[in-house]
Structure formats: C-alpha cells, structure tokens
N, C-alpha and C positions, 0 to 999 in steps of 0.2 A: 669340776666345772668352774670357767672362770664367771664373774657376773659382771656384764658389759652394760654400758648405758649408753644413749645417744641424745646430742641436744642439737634440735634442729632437725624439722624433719619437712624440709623443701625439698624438690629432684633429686639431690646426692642423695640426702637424709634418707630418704626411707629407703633408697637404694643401699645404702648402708644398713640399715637395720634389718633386710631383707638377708642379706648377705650376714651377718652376726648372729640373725635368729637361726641360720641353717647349721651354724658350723658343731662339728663334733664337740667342740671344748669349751662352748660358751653356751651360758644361759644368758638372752636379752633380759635384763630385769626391771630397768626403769628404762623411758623416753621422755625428751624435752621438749615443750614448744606450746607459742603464745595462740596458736590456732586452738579454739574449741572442737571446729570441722573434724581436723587429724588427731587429735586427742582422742573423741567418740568413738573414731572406727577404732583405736589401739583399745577401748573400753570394752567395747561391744565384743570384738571378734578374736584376741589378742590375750595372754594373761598379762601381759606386762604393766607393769605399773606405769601413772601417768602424771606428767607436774607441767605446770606450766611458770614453774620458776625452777631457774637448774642452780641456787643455793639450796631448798628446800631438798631437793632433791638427793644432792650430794649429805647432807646433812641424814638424812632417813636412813637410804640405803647403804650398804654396804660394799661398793663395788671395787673391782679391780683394775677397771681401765675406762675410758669413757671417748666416744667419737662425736669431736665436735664438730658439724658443720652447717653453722651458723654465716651468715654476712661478716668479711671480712673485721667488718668495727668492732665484732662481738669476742675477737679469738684471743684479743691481749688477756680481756680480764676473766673469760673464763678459765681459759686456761693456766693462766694463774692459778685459781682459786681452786681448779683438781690440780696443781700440781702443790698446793701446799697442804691439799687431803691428803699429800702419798696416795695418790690417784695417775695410775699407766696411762699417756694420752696421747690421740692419734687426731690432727687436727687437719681439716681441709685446707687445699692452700685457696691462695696465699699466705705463708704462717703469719704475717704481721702486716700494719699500715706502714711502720714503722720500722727501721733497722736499731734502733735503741730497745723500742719496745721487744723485738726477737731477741736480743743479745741477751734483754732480764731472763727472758724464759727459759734461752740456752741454760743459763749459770744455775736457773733452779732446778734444771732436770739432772744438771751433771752432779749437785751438791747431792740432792735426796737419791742418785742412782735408778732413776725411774726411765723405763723403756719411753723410748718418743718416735715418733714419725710425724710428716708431712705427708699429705694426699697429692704427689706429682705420680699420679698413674702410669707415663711413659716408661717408667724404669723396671715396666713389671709387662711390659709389651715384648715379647721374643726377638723380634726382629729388630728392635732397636737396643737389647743386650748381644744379640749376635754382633749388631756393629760396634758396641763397645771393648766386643774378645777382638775383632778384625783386628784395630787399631791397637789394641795394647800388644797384638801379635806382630805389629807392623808391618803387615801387610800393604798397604801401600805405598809404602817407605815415609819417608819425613812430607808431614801435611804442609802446604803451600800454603792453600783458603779452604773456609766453608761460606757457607749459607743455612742459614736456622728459619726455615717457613712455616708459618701457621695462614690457614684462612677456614673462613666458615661465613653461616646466612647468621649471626645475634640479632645484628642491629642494622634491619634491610629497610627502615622508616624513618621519617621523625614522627616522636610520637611522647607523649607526656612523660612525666619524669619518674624515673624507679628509682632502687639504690645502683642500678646502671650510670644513673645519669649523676652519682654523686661520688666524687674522688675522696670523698671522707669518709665515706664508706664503703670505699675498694669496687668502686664502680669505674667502666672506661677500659680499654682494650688493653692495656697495659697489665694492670692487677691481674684480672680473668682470663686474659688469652696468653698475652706475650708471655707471661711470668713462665710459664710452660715451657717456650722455647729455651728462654733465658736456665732454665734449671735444668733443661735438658743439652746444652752446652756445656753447662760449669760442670757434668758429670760423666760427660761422654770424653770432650774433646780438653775441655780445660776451663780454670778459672777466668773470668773476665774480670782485666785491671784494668784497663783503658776506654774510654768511651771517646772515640775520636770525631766522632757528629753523633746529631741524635734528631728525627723528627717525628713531632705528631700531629695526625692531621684529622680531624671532624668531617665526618661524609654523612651524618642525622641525627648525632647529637651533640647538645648543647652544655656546655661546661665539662667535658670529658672527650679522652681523643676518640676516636674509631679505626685506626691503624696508629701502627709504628714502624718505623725504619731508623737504624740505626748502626755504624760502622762498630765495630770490637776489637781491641788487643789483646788475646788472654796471657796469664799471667808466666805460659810458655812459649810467648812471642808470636803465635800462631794469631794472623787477621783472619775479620770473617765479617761475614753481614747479615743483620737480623731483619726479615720481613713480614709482618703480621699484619692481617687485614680481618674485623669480625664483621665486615659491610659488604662481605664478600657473595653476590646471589649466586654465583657458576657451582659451588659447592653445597652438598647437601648436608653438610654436619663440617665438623672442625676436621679438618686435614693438618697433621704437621708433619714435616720433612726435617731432615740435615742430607746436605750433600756436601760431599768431603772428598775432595782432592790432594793429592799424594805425586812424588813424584817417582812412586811404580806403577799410577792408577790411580781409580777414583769411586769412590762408593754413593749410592745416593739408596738415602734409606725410608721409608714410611711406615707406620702402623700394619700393615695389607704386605709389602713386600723390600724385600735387599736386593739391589742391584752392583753388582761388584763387576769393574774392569780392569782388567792388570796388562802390561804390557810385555806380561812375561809368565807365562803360568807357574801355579805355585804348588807342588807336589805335596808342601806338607800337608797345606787344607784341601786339596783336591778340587782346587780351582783352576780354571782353563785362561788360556791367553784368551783376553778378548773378553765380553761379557757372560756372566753368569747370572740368573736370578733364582733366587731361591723366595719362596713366600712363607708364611706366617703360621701355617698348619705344618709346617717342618718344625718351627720354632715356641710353638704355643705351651706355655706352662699350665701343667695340671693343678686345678684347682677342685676346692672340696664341691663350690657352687657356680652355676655359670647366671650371670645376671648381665647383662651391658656389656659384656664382654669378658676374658677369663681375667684382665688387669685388673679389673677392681675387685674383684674375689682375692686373687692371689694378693694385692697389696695387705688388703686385713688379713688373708690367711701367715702372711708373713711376721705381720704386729703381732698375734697370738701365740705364733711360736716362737717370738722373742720373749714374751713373759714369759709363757711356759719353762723356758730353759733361762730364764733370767738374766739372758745377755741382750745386751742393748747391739740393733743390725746397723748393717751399714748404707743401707739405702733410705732415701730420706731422712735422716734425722733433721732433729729440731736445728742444728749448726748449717745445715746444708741451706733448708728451707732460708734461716736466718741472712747466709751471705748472695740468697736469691734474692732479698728484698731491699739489700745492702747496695747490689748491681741496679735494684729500679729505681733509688734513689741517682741513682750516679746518673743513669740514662737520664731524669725527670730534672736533674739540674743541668746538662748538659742541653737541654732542649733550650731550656730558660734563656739560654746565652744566643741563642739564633735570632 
C-alpha cells in the first residue's frame, strides 16, 4: 500500500482525499490544513492523521506521494519542500504563479526522478481524448482555426474581496478558468508561441480580470481564439469546448459530447459524410471511484499507477503544467501593451 497525504482540504481537497482514501493501493495517512472545523471531522470520524502545518507533517510521516491543493501562492514552496523529501507529487493547477518558479520545480522532479502531475482534469474526460486520437488520425485533414471556450456562474456579483480577488494569489479568470483552456490547446491541438492580441475585462471584480479573449499562433502555425468568461449566469457550472476546423471538416467537442463533420465519410473510423455525434458514456474511462465525475478519479487513479510501476506519465506533467503558465504570462504581458 502506497501512503498518501493531502494538504489543503477546501472543495478539491477533500474531494481529493475522498477519491485516495478509496483507492485499492493507497492508505490516506496524514491531511493538511489551517482549518480547526476540517481538521475535527478527519479526527472524530477518520483514522487519518491530522497537522495543521504540512513541514510538520512531511517531517513525522513517512509518505510516498502527497496531493497538494492549496491556493495557487502555496504550490511553489510546498512543493518544493516534498519534492526535496523524495516525496511523489500531484499538484492542483495552476502549477505556478510563476513560469520561473515552475521551471525550478520542473528541474527538481526530473533530477530526484520523482513521478509528477498537474490537476488539468480535461485530459482524463473521454470525449475530449477521442478528439485528440481524431486529429492525430487527421481526420479532418490540415486544421485551418479553432476556438478554446470556457464559461461558467464564479463571479456573478461584486462582492468583498477573497483570494479571487487577488492576482498574487492566482485569483481572477485567467489562473482559474482560462489556464484550463490554455492547457487544453497546448495538448490537444498544439503549443502556443504567439499571442497576437490579448484582452481582459472586469464585469464584478475589482483588481482581477473576469473574462479573457485572446488571438493564438501555436507553435505549428495553426491560429485560433481563446474565449473565457467566469461572469457567465446562462451556465450552470463551467462549460469548456474546442471547435476545430479542418479542411475535410470540423469537430466541435465538450465534456457531455463530439460532434464530428466530414465532407467525405471516412470508412476507417466509421464516420459518415455529414455529421456524427457520439456522447461521453461511449467514451468514459473506468475508474476505481466515481466522485465529481469519473475525470477526477481517473486523473489520481493514473498518478498511482505511475508510482506503482515507477514511470513517470505523460499526461500532465510538472513540464506541461509549467509551459501553461509560461503561455499566461505571455497572454498577461500582451494585454499590458493595449
């Protein structure tokens, strides 16, 4: 059994810990967090050990891997400090404030050999790996453009200030929402190396954006356009898309379902001229736990069986996470210039 720990036990957090304390191969052993409230219930009902400082912690225990998901400001220097235990570490995104700060982390995981991941859940969503096999299939032939959408209800008020409302602490639509889209381009369709405009606009908070838009070159010439909105009421939770256009057709993908058009059917995938939908329950990966959904089960069920067989995966690593933070900088100085 491996022994897992978590620091940070806000929404993700304990959804996290819910999802580790199930799994076949792990014992939860310690949890982190400045709350007394969440502390007691892990006391009372729980055997798991409990600290409200995660050096203390790291120090006592003996663990194998630890899921951090703490407030963006918290992830440079924890993660550091399990990754200089030789401590496996699986880190909420956004990995960094910073793309300096990500690049240290990079170099220390690849030196010590230590399994890493980022928490970009999209990449553990069926339907949007179906459209990553479409397109490396080329199925609709050479991509013209896309479109990268998120929207959702975060920030439908003004209203007092949280770590929402503070960009030093990975507050503001960018960090939280867009990072998402942003990670889920550089992985599906390609890198982004060009930021050809870039805007951000406030719709109820105050020193943080509440949308983004923003044009892209990625680093395979391919344009495209990022739209992100967290001010969004018509939505009941976060929606994100890509639609991707080809010059055999066009796919336009979500969490829920693939929409694929071809101007020519394609016998090898058993795709028809004309449109196709296929939905999510064709495409859903089996996981050990279902909590929130099967992505966030499967994302840790995947960190666990990369220790287990001690190869480091290829879906979110700490390099990935790192050059998504590298792109929000790009975007965030490009706005500057408007």
């Amino acid at each position: 059994m491996l022994k897992g720990g978590i620091i940070g036990l806000g929404k993700m957090g304990i959804s996290h810990a819910a999802i580790v304390g199930a799994h076949p191969s792990v014992e939860l052993t310690a949890v982190c967090d400045t709350s007394s409230l969440v502390l007691d219930a892990f006391k009372r009902y729980t055997k798991t050990n409990t600290y409200s400082d995660y050096q203390k912690m790291f120090e006592k225990e003996s663990l194998d891997f630890v899921v951090i998901a703490t407030p963006t400001k918290f992830h440079y220097p924890m993660v550091k400090f399990a990754l200089e235990k030789n401590i496996h570490v699986f880190c909420e995104k956004p990995f960094s404030l910073t793309a300096a700060e990500g690049a240290e982390l990079v170099k220390i995981a690849k030196e010590r050999s230590l399994i890493n991941q980022v928490g970009y859940h999209n990449h553990f969503i069926g339907t949007f790996r179906e459209l990553s096999r479409l397109l490396k299939a080329n199925v609709i032939g050479e991509i013209v453009h896309f479109t990268g959408e998120a929207y959702g209800p975060v920030v439908t008020k003004e209203k007092g200030g949280t770590w929402r409302s503070k960009p030093e602490e990975g507050g503001g639509c960018m960090f939280d929402f867009a990072s998402h889209v942003l990670n889920l381009i550089q992985e599906v369709i390609g890198r982004p190396a060009k930021i050809n405009g870039a805007l951000l606009k406030s719709v109820y908070s105050k020193g943080v954006e509440d949308a983004v838009y923003t044009l892209l070159t990625l680093e395979n010439k391919i344009s495209g356009v990022m739209l992100v909105n967290w001010s969004d009421e018509t939505y009941r939770k976060m929606s994100t898309s890509l639609n991707i256009e080809g010059k055999k057709g066009k796919i336009i993908c979500d969490a829920t379902e693939i929409k694929v058009y071809l101007k020519e059917a394609s016998q090898k995938e058993g795709l028809e001229k004309g449109w196709t939908i296929k939905y999510i329950t064709d495409f859903a990966l089996p996981v050990n736990y279902h909590l929130r959904g099967e992505e966030y089960s499967a994302q840790i069920d995947y960190f666990v069986d990369n220790i287990i067989n001690k190869k480091q995966g290829t879906y979110n690593t700490f390099e990935q996470g790192f050059y998504t933070d590298k792109v929000i900088e790009m975007i965030l100085e490009k706005a500057k210039q408007n």
